[in-house]
ZAMARGU-4260 file (C-alpha; in steps of 0.2 Angstrom, whole numbers, plus 5000, padded with zeros to 4 digits):
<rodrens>
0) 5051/5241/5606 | 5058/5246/5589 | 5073/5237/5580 | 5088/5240/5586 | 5099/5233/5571
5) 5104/5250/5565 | 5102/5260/5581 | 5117/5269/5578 | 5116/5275/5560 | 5108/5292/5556
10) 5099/5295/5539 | 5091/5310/5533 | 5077/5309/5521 | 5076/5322/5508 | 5065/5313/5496
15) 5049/5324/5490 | 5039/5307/5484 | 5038/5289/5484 | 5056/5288/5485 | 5052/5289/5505
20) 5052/5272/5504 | 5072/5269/5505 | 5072/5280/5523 | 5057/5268/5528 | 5066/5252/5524
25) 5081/5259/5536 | 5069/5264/5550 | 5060/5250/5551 | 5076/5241/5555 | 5080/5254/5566
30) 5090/5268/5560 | 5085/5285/5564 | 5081/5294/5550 | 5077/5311/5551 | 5064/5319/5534
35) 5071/5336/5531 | 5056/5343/5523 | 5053/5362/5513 | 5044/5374/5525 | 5027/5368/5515
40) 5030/5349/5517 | 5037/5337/5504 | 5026/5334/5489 | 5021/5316/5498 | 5008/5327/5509
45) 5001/5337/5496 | 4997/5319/5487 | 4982/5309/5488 | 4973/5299/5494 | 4969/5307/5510
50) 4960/5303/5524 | 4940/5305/5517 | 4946/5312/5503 | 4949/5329/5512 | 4966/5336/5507
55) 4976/5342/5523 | 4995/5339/5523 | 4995/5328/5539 | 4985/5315/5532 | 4991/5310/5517
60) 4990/5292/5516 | 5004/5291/5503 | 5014/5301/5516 | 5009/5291/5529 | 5011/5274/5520
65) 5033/5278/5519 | 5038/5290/5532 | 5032/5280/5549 | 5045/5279/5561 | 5054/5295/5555
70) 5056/5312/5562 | 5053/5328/5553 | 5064/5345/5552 | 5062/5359/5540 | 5074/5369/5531
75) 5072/5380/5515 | 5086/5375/5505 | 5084/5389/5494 | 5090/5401/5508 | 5106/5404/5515
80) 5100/5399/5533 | 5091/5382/5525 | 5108/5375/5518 | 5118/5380/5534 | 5102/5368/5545
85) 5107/5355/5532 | 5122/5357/5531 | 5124/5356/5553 | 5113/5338/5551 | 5126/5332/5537
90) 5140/5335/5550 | 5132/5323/5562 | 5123/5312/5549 | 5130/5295/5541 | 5120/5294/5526
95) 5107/5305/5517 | 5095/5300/5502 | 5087/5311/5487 | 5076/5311/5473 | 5080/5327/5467
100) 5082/5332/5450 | 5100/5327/5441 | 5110/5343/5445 | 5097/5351/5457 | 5108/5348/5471
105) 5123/5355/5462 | 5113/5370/5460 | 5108/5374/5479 | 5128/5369/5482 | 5122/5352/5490
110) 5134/5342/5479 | 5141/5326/5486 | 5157/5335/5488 | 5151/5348/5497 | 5142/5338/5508
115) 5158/5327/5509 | 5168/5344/5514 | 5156/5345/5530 | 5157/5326/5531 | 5170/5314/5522
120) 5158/5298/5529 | 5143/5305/5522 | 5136/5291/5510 | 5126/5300/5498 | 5112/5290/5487
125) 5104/5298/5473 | 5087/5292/5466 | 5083/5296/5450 | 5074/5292/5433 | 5087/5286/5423
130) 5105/5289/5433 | 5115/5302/5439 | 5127/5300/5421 | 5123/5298/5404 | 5116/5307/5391
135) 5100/5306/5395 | 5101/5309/5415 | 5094/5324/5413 | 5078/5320/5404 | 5062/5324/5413
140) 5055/5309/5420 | 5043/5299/5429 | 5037/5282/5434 | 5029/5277/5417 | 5044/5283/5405
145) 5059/5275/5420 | 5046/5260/5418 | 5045/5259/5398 | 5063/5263/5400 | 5066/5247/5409
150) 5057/5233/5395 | 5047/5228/5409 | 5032/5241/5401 | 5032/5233/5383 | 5032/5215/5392
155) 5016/5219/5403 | 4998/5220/5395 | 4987/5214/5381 | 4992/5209/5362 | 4980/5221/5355
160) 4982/5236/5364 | 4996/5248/5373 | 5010/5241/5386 | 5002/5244/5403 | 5011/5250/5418
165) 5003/5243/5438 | 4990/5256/5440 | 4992/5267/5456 | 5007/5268/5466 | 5022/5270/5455
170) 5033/5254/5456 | 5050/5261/5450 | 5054/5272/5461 | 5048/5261/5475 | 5061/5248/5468
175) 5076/5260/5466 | 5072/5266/5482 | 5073/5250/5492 | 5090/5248/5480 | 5095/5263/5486
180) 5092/5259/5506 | 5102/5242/5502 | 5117/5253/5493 | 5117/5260/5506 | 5120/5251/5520
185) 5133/5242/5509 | 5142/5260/5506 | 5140/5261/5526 | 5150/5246/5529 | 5164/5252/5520
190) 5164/5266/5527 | 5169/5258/5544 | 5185/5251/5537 | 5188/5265/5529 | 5181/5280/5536
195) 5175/5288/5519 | 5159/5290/5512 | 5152/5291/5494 | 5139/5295/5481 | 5129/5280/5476
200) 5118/5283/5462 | 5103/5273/5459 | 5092/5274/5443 | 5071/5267/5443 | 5074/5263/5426
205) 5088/5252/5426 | 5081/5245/5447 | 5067/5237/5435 | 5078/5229/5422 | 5081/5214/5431
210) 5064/5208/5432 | 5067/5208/5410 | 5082/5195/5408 | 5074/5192/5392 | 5081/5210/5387
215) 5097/5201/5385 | 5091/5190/5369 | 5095/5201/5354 | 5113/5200/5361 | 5114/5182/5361
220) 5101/5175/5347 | 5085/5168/5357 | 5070/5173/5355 | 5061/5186/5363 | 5047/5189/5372
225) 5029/5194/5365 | 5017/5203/5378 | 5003/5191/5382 | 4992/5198/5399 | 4995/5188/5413
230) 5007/5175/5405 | 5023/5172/5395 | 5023/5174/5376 | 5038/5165/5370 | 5044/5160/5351
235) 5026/5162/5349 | 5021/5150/5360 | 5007/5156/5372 | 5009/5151/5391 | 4993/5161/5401
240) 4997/5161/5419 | 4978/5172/5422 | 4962/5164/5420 | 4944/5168/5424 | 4934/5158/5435
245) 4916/5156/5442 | 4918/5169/5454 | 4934/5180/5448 | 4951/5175/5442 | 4965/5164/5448
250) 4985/5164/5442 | 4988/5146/5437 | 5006/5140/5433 | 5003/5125/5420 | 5021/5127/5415
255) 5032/5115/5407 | 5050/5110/5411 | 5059/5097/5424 | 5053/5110/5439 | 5035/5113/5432
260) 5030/5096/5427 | 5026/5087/5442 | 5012/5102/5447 | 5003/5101/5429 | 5003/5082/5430
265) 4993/5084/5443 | 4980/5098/5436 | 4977/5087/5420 | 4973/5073/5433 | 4961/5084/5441
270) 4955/5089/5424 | 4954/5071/5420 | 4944/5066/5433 | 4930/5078/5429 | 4931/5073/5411
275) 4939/5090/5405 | 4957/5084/5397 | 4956/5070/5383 | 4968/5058/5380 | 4982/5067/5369
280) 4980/5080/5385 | 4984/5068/5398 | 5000/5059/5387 | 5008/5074/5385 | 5025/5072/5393
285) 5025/5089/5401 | 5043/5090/5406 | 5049/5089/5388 | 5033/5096/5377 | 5043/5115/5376
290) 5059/5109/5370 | 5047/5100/5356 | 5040/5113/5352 | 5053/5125/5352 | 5063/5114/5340
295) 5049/5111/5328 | 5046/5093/5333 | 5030/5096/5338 | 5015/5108/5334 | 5012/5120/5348
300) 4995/5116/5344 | 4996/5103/5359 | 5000/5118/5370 | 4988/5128/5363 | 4974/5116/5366
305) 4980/5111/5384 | 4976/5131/5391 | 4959/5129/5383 | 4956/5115/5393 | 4963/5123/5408
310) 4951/5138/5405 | 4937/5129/5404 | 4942/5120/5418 | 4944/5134/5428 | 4928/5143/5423
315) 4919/5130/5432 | 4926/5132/5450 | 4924/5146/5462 | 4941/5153/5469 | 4938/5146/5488
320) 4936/5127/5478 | 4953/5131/5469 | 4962/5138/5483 | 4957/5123/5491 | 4964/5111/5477
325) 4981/5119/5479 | 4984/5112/5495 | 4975/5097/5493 | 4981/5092/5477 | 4996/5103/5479
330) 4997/5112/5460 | 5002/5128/5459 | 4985/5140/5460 | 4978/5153/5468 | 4964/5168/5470
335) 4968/5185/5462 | 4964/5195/5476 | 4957/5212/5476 | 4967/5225/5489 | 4953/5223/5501
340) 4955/5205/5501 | 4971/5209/5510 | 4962/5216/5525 | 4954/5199/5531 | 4965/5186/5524
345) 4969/5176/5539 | 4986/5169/5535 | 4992/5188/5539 | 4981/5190/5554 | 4991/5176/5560
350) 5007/5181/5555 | 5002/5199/5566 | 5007/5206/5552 | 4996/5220/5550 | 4997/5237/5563
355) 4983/5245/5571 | 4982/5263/5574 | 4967/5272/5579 | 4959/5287/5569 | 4947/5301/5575
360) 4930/5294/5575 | 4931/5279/5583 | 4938/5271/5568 | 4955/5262/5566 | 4969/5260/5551
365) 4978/5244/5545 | 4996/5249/5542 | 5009/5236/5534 | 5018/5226/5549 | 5037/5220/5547
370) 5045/5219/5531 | 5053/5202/5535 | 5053/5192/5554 | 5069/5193/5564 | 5074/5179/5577
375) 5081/5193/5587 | 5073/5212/5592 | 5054/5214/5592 | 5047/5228/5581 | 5038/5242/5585
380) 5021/5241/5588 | 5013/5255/5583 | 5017/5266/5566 | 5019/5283/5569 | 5022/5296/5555
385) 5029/5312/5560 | 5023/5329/5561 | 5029/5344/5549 | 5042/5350/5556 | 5037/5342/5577
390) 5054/5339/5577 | 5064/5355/5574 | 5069/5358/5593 | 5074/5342/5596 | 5086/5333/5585
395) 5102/5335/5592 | 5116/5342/5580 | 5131/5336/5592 | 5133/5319/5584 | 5146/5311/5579
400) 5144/5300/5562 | 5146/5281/5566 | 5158/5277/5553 | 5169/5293/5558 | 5170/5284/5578
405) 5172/5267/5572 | 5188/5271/5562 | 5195/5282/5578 | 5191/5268/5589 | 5203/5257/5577
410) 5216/5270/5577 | 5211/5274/5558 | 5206/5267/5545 | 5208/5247/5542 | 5205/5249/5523
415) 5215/5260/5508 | 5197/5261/5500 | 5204/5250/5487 | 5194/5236/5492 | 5174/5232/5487
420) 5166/5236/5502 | 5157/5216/5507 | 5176/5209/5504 | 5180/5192/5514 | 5158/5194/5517
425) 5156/5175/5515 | 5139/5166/5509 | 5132/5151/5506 | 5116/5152/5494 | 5104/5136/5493
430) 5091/5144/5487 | 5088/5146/5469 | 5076/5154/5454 | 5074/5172/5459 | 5071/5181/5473
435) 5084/5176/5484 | 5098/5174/5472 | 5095/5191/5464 | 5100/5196/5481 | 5114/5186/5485
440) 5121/5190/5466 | 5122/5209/5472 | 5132/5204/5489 | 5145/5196/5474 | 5145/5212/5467
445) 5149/5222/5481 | 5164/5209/5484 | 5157/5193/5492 | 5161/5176/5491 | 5146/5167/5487
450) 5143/5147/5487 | 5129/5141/5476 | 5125/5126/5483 | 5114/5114/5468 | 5114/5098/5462
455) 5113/5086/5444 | 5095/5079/5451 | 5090/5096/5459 | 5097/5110/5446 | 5090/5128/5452
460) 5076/5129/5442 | 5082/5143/5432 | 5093/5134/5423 | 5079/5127/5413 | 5071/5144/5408
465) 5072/5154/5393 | 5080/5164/5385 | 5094/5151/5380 | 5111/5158/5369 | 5107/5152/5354
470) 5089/5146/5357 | 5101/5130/5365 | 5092/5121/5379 | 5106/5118/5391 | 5110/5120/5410
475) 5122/5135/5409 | 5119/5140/5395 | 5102/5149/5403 | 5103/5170/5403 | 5090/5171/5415
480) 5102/5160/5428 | 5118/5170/5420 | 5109/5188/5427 | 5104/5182/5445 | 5120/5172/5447
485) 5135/5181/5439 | 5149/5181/5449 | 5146/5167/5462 | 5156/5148/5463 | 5146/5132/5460
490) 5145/5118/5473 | 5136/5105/5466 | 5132/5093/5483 | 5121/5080/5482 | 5111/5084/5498
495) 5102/5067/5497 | 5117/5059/5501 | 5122/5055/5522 | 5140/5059/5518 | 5135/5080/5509
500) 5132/5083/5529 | 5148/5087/5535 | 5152/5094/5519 | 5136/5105/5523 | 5141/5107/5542
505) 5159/5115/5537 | 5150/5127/5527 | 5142/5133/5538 | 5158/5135/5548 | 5165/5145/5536
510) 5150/5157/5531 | 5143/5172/5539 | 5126/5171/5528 | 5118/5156/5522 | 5101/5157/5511
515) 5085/5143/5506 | 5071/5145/5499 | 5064/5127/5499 | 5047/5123/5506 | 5042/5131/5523
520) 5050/5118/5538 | 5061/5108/5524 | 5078/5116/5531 | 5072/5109/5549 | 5067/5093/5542
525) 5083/5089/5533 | 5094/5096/5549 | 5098/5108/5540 | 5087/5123/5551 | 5094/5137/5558
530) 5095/5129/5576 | 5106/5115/5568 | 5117/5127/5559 | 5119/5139/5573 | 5124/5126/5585
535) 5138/5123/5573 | 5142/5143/5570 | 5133/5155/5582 | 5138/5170/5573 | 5127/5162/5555
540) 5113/5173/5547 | 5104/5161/5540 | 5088/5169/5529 | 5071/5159/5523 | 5062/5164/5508
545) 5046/5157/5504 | 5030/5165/5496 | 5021/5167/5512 | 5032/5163/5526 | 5038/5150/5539
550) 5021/5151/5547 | 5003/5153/5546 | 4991/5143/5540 | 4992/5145/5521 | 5013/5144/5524
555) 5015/5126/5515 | 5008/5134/5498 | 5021/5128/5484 | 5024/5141/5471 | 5033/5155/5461
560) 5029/5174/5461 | 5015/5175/5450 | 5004/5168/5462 | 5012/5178/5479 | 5009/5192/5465
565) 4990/5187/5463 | 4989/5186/5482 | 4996/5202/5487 | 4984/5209/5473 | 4993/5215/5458
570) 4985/5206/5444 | 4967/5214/5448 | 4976/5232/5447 | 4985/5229/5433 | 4977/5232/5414
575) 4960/5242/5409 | 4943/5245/5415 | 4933/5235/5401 | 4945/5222/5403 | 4952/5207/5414
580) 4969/5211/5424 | 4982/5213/5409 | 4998/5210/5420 | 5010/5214/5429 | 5024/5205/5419
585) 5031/5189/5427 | 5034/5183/5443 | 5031/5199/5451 | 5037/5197/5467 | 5052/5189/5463
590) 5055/5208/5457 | 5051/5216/5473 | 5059/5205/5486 | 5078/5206/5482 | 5082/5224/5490
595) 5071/5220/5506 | 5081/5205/5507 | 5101/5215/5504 | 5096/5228/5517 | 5089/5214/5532
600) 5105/5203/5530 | 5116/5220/5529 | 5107/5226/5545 | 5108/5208/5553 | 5127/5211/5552
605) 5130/5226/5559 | 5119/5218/5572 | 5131/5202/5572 | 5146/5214/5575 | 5139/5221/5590
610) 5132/5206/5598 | 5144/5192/5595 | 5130/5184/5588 | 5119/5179/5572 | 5100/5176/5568
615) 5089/5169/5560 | 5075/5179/5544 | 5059/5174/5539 | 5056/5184/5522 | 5039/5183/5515
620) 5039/5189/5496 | 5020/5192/5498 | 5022/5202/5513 | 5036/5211/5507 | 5026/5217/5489
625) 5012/5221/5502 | 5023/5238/5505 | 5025/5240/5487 | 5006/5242/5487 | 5007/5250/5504
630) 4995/5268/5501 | 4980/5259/5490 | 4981/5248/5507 | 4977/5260/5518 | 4965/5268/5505
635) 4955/5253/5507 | 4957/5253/5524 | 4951/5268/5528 | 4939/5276/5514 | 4932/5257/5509
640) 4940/5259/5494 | 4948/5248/5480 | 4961/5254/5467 | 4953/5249/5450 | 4961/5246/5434
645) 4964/5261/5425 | 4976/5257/5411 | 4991/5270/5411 | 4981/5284/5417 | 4989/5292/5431
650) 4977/5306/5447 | 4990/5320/5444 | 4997/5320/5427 | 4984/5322/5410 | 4990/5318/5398
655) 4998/5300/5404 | 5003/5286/5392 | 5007/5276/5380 | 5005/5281/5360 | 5009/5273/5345
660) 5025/5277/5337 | 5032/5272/5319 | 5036/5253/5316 | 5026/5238/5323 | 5023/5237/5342
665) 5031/5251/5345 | 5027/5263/5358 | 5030/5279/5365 | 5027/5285/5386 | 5022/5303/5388
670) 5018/5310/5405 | 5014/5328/5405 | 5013/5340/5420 | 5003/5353/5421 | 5016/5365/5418
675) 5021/5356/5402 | 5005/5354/5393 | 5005/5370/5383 | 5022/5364/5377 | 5014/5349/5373
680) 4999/5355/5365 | 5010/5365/5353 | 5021/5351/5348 | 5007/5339/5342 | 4999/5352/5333
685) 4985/5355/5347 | 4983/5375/5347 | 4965/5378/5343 | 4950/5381/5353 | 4961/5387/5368
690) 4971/5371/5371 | 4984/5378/5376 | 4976/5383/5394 | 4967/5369/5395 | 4968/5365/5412
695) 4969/5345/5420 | 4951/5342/5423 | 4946/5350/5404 | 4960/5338/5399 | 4952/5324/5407
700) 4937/5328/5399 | 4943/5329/5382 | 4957/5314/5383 | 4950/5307/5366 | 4954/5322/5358
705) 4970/5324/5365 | 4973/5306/5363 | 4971/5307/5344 | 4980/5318/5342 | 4997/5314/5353
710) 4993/5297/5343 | 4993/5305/5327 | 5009/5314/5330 | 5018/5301/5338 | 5014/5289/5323
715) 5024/5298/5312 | 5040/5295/5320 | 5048/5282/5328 | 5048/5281/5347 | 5066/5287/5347
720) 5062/5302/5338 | 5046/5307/5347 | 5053/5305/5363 | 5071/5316/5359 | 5057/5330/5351
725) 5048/5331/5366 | 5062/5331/5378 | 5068/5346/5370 | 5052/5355/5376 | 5055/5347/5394
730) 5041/5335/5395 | 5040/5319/5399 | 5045/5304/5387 | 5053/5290/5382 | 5053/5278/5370
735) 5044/5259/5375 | 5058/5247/5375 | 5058/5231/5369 | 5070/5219/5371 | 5080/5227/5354
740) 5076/5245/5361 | 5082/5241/5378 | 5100/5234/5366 | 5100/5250/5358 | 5096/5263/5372
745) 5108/5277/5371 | 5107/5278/5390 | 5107/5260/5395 | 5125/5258/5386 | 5132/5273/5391
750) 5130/5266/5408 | 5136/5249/5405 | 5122/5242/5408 | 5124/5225/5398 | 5140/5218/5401
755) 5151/5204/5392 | 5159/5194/5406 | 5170/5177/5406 | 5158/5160/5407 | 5164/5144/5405
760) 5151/5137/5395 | 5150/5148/5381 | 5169/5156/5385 | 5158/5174/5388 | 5140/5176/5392
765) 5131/5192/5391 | 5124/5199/5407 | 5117/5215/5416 | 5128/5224/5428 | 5125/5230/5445
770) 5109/5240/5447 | 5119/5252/5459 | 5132/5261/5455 | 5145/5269/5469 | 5157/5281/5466
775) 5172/5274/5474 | 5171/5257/5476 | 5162/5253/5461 | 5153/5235/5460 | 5164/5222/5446
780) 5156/5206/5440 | 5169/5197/5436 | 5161/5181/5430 | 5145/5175/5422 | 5133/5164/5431
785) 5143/5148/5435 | 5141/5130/5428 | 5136/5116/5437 | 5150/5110/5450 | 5162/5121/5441
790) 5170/5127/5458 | 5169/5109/5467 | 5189/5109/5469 | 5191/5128/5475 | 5177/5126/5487
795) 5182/5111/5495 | 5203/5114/5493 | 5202/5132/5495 | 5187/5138/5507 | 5186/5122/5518
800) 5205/5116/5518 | 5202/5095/5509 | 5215/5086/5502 | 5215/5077/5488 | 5211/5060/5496
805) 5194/5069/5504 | 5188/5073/5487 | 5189/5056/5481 | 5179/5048/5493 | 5166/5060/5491
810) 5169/5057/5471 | 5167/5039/5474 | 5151/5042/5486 | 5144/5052/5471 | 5142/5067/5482
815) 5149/5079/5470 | 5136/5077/5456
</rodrens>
């Protein structure tokens, strides 16, 4: 059967691209969404890869990857008749998502107020490059330039050559869009108190920002960070993450810090053992040895000469002996897998979490299973993408919008609108770095009260990363934690401790969510387990996040993003063809989970309010990302083929990447369509020999030339400059921002996008805003990321109802602490 969660909501789809993804999210959780394509298909069927490379608009793989379980009508919005068809599925409709052009909309009379005249629910998301507002909103754009837009481009790749983006399936879009599916169901919810829809507006640009804390350090004096392939370049200390070994390459987190240390003990011992680390390598103190560094008391030469040793290390082991070791020895490591890897891992097979369907010829296609497991509603079982137009004579045009009948059913609206739309939402967070609580920190935007449950002993881990305001090495004085915890109150709780339970327990009597993300089976272990909590409260959600789930066999694996990124096969398309994997930047899938995450627990309280009761999430960030990677899957599924590196070169654009622009490091991202390239060829001084009508595959064929001379053009000017000229002939560019050039962007500020917001510690802290913006009930972040135990007396006077006397004994009991 097929979820059941949103049952009752209706979407329509009207992206042309990878933006498909939002509707997917909503229909794999049940909603019915309803693809209104042009006469000709949307551009997603004219797209490859196809089945046997044989073009045919019904077996596009990137169509079918994002539109399963949708249904497909036609209209020509460009005719009177077109807009009246959508126009009658708005009337019935209670949300609808686009990736058209800014002001495209406008133009066919499609506005989000004439739509809202049809419907005054209709929530109406907007994905686009760079946002809706601002004065670049109307720029071309693309995946590479929202990308170099974002910092996360200048952060990903090799020292010695360009920024690369992940080669393949465009990743900001397929961020903003899952953004835009979580947006939405938080405008939806609203909507039932208040019967009124709005216009969210989602940009792919700024959806990838908050994988780039680090943009934030110009604005509070830290260092930045230097791009170092597959690792962390910090105050020009080199931390490699990637390295080759005997039989392909592996992610290795040697970190250092209190939540690091433990793990690399452990590696040198292994080292050790086999005679690789010396003395001085085995008495580094590897919780403190950064700090040292960073404050000049110690040459980085010891860090330095610690990742030779693990390189040498690891060049001696085949990626089955080091899998092995990271359960064995339990340090953080694994395989870079290759896409087709994917295909026969066993921990997914056991997990059933891929999807059989069977082809013509006797052969069958492996389609991404569940984006997260449910307690409650089984998925469906078999994907099915939807014919053009196969259902034009069936959709019925009668219905009513949800929102609308929910507020008639209350005898109007319960809500003036003035309210955010998750107020009195209550949530307690015990998980911690960032996946989970870059989710959580976007329910406190949306009005939330959200408890962060830590402790002194057991601090979340990101309060121990850079960047620090003013390079000062302090528990809240962390950016990174300021970003993915703004807005929320601190508990801190000694969970240790027999007498934190009851503390724990009326919690969870208070919360409707409560989140982990400690080791698979912990939570049950502690008594802390969804059974446990939902004795005490049948109506909790309760949400797990781990790297590969709360079962299977590889489920126990310890770790951070980087290796669920290497798993899910990032790395090895990440970078250039005469070259090792280049990236992507970071914990990658820390990046990717967050919006998957929003839109389960959204849909896992609408399915609360009409069952009375809660349920329990297993959220996997490696099966998650697997959707992010979801048309090279079936690729390899069905032609045999693996997406290779390819540096920034993209299969429909020519020219497509990154040139050198005026000043040190500094870039610029040009994409050109086929209709902009005599443009283009005029503006870097490319007119002989017939360039102008050079068509894509004589481009392809002459890319040196071309290369040169963009390069030769762009070097002239700063990336600023370049990108504004060529703008002002309609292609495709923008400048590569760093962390400085993300400070300066004309379009990031106009937008608001870094914020100055009360903190405690530092009496302000800079951080982002929201990465969705609505048009009604816009997000607020009131507060900066909180410190530790700052909110002990609130929560326990406020939210749970202790007197003074109860605090002291739990004071006294060191409990609080």
């Amino acid at each position: 059967m097929k979820f059941e969660m949103l049952q009752h909501y209706r979407v329509l789809d009207l992206c042309e691209g990878i933006s498909q993804f939002g509707g997917y999210l909503l229909a794999s959780l049940g909603a019915e969404v309803i693809a209104v394509e042009p006469p000709g298909g949307v551009d997603s069927r004219h797209a490859g890869p196809f089945v046997d490379d044989e073009p045919n608009p019904e077996r596009s793989l990137a169509h079918w990857a994002y539109n399963q379980g949708k249904q497909s009508v036609t209209a020509d919005l460009t005719t009177d008749e077109g807009r009246q068809r959508l126009l009658d599925l708005v009337r019935g409709a209670d949300a609808l998502i686009e990736d058209a052009p800014v002001g495209h909309m406008a133009s066919l009379g499609l506005a989000y107020d004439e739509l809202a005249a049809v419907n005054p629910a209709i929530v109406h998301a907007s994905v686009t490059p760079y946002g809706s507002t601002g004065p670049r909103s109307t720029w071309a754009g693309s995946d590479l330039t929202a990308v170099a837009g974002s910092g996360f481009l200048h952060a990903s790749g090799d020292k010695d050559r360009a920024p690369v983006r992940v080669s393949g399936v465009p990743q900001s879009f397929l961020q903003a869009a899952g953004d835009a599916a979580a947006a939405t169901l938080i405008a939806l919810r609203e909507a039932q108190r208040s019967g009124l829809g709005q216009h969210v507006d989602i940009s792919a640009m700024e959806s990838m920002t908050h994988g780039q804390p680090q943009n934030l350090s110009p604005r509070v004096n830290a260092n930045p960070v230097d791009r170092l392939a597959g690792g962390l370049s910090l105050g020009g200390v080199d931390v490699p993450m990637l390295f080759p070994c005997a039989d392909g390459n592996t992610i290795c987190v040697a970190l250092m810090g209190a939540a690091f240390a433990p793990f690399t003990e452990r590696l040198v011992a292994w080292e050790a053992e086999e005679g690789f680390a010396d003395e001085e390598i085995q008495a580094v103190d590897w919780e403190t040895v950064a700090a040292e560094v960073l404050s000049g008391q110690r040459s980085p030469e010891i860090i330095a000469k610690s990742f030779m040793t693990h390189a040498r290390f690891m060049a001696t082991k085949t990626t089955d002996e080091l899998w092995a070791a990271a359960f064995e020895r339990n340090i953080l490591i694994t395989p870079s897998a290759l896409v087709s890897d994917l295909l026969t891992n066993p921990h997914f097979a056991d997990r059933d979490f891929w999807r059989e369907v069977e082809l013509d010829g006797g052969r069958s296609a492996r389609f991404c299973g569940p984006l997260v497991h449910f307690s409650a509603d089984a998925p469906e079982r078999t994907p099915v993408v939807p014919t053009l137009g196969g259902d034009n004579d069936s959709v019925n045009l009668e219905r009513r919008p949800h929102a609308a009948a929910t507020v008639a059913a209350n005898d109007g609206p319960s809500s003036d609108g003035s309210e955010l739309p998750l107020a009195g939402l209550k949530v307690v967070e015990f998980s911690w770095v960032i996946a989970t609580p870059s989710a959580v920190r976007i329910l406190a935007d949306y009005g939330a009260t959200v408890v962060k449950v830590e402790t002194e002993g057991r601090p979340d881990t990101m309060r121990t990363v850079n960047p620090f305001v003013d390079e000062e090495a302090h528990p809240d004085n962390s950016v990174g934690y300021g970003v993915y915890n703004a807005g929320k109150r601190s508990l801190s709780l000694d969970l240790s401790k027999p007498e934190s339970r009851q503390v724990v327990e009326d919690l969870i009597r208070w919360a409707d969510i409560t989140t982990e993300s400690w080791a698979p089976g912990a939570a049950a272990r502690m008594g802390f387990g969804y059974d446990d909590f939902s004795a005490i409260n049948p109506q909790i959600i309760m949400l797990s996040s781990s790297l590969l789930g709360q079962s299977g066999p590889y489920s126990s694996l310890a770790g951070y993003g980087f290796m669920a990124a290497a798993i899910a096969g990032f790395y090895e398309i990440t970078g250039w063809p005469d070259r090792g994997p280049a990236g992507p930047y970071g914990p990658y899938t820390d990046f990717l989970a967050p919006r998957v995450i929003v839109a389960s627990l959204m849909a896992a309280l609408e399915r609360r309010d009409r069952t009375g009761t809660g349920c329990y999430i297993d959220i996997s960030q490696t099966e998650a990302a697997l959707h992010y990677l979801a048309p090279a899957i079936l690729d390899a599924s069905i032609n045999g083929r693996d997406p290779q590196r390819c540096g920034n070169e993209d299969p429909h654009m020519s020219p497509h990447g990154v040139y050198p622009s005026a000043g040190d490091d500094q870039w610029v991202a040009i994409a050109c369509t086929d209709d902009r390239w005599p443009a283009l060829a005029g503006a870097v001084g490319l007119n002989g020999n017939g360039a102008a009508g050079w068509n894509q595959p004589a481009r392809r064929e002459r890319s040196g030339e071309i290369d040169d001379a963009i390069s030769a053009w762009t070097s002239e000017r700063s990336n600023v400059e370049a990108a504004k000229a060529l703008q002002a002939h309609g292609i495709d560019a923008y400048p590569v921002n760093n962390s400085q050039g993300c400070c300066d962007d004309e379009q990031l500020t106009a937008r608001e996008h870094h914020i100055n917001v009360p903190q405690s510690h530092r009496g302000t802290m800079w951080t982002q805003n929201c990465r969705t913006r609505m048009s009604r009930t816009p997000p607020v972040v009131r507060r900066g990321g909180p410190c530790l135990g700052e909110d002990n007396f609130e929560v326990l006077t406020e939210f749970l109802g202790y007197d003074a006397d109860r605090i002291a004994d739990l004071a006294a009991a060191e409990v609080l602490g």
